[in-house]
N, C-alpha and C positions, 0 to 999 in steps of 0.2 A: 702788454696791450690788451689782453683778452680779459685781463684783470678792471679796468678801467671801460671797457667795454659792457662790465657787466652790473658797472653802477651808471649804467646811462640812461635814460628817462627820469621817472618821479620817485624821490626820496621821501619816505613820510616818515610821522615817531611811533605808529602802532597802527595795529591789525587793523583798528575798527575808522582808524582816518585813511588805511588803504582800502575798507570796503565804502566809506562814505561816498569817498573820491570817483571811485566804480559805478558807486549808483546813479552820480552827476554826469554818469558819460563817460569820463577820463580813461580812454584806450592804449594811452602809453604804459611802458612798463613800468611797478611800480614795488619799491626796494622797502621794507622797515629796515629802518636803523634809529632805534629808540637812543633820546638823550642821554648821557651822562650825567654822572652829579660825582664830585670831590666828595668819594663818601670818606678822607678821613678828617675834613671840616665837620661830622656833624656825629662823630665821638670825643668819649673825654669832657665833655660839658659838666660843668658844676649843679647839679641838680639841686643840694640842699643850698647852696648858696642863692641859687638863684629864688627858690622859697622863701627864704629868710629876708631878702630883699624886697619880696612881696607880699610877703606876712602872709601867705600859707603854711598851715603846721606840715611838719613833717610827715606825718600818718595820715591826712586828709588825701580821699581819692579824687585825683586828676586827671580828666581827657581836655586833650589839645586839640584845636584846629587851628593850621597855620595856612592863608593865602591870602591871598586882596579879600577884603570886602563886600562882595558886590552881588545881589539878587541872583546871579547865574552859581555862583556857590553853592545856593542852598542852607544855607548857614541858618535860618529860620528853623528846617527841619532836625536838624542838630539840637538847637533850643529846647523846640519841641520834643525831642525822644529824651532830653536830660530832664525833663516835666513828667515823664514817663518812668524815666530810673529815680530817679526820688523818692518816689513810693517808699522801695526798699532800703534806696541807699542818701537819706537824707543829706550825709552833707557832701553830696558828689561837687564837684566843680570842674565847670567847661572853661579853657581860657580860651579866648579868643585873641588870633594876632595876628595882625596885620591893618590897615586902614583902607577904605574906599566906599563909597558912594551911599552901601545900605548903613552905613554906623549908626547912624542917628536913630530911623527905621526900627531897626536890630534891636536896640535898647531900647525903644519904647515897646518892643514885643518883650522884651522880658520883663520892663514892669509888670505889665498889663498882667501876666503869667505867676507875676509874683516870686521870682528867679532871681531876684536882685541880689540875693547872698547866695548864689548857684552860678552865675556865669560873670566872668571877669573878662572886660576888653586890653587888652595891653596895649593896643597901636601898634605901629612898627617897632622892628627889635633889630637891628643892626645884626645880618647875618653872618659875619664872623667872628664879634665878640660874647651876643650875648641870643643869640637863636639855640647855639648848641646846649648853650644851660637850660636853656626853655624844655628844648627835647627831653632833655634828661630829668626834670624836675615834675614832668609826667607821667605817668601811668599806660595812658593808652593814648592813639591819636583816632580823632574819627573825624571822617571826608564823607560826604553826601553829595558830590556836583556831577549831575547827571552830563555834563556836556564839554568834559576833558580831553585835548586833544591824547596827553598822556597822562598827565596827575605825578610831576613830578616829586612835591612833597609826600606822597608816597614814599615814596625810594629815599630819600630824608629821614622819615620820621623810622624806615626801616633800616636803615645805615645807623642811625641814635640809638638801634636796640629795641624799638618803640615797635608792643601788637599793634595791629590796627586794624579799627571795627569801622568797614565804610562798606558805601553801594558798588558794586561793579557793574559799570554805564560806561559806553562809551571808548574811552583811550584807559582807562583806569584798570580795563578786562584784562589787558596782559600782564599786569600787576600782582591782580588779585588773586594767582594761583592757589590752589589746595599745596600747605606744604608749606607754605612763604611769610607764615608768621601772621597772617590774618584771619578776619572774622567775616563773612559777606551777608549781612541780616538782608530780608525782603526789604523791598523800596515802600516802607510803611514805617510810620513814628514810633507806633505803639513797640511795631513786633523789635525793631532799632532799640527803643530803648528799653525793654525786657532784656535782651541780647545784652545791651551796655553795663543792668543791673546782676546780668548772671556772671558779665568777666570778672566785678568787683566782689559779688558774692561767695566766689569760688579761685579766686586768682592763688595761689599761696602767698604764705606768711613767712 
């Protein structure tokens, strides 16, 4: 009984949705218990297969972003900081995967950018068969969305084995620890994608 009594009030999935909640008022008590994810769905993925099937060379550097589509993403700023790593590391490539509302948007900022052989849209990717090859056939994953309740592909792309260079805003902060296999650049393009072209600079061979 004292068990069940002590999850009683509000359940959230991170820190920064139990202080939001706080600052709305909400005086009930209030529990984290961040979601889950099946991390043994998102090892073992065919990485060079899944290359081969998309006509990426093998040696070509890879950052992923996987989730919906959508202006609250951030997915612009990601663009943006891969316009930044260029510089150095000309043939980087962002894929992008998932679908939703900024796509069209999306790619005509990367024309405009001149990105058109630098960022690749995939659309959705069937997450039991072929998301985990995706995982694996990258490099690094990089997340930019300031407004996460948790950022669970986080914990995805870090279950896949995957560094990951993203902001820590939000639900993503309890993620983002020192020690956990990430990188957290300033909430700036430039300084993001300096940071993006030092992991591929310096990663080992």
């Amino acid at each position: 009984r004292r068990q069940c009594n002590a999850l009683d009030g509000v359940v959230v999935p991170s820190t920064a949705m139990r202080d939001r909640l706080a600052d709305y008022g909400v005086t009930a008590p209030m529990h984290v218990l961040p979601t889950g994810i099946p991390v043994s769905r998102f090892t073992g993925g065919d990485g060079a297969a899944f290359r081969e099937r998309h006509g990426i060379a093998p040696e070509r550097p890879v950052a992923l972003f996987v989730g919906r589509v959508a202006h609250e993403k951030n997915i612009e700023f990601l663009i943006d900081a891969v316009a930044t790593a260029r510089g150095s590391v000309p043939d980087i490539l962002l894929l992008v995967t998932g679908e939703g509302p900024a796509s069209e948007s999306l790619k005509a900022h990367v024309a405009a950018q001149g990105l058109a052989n630098n960022v690749q849209f995939l659309g959705y990717l069937d997450r039991r068969h072929e998301l985990p090859g995706c995982y694996a056939a990258a490099d690094v994953f990089m997340f930019a969305s300031r407004t996460e309740t948790q950022g669970l592909v986080l914990l995805e792309a870090m279950a896949a084995g995957l560094p990951v260079i993203a902001l820590s805003a939000m639900g993503t902060t309890d993620i983002l620890g020192a020690g956990r296999g990430c990188i957290v650049p300033p909430d700036d393009t430039a300084a993001f994608g300096h940071m993006l072209a030092h992991f591929f600079n310096h990663r080992p061979v």
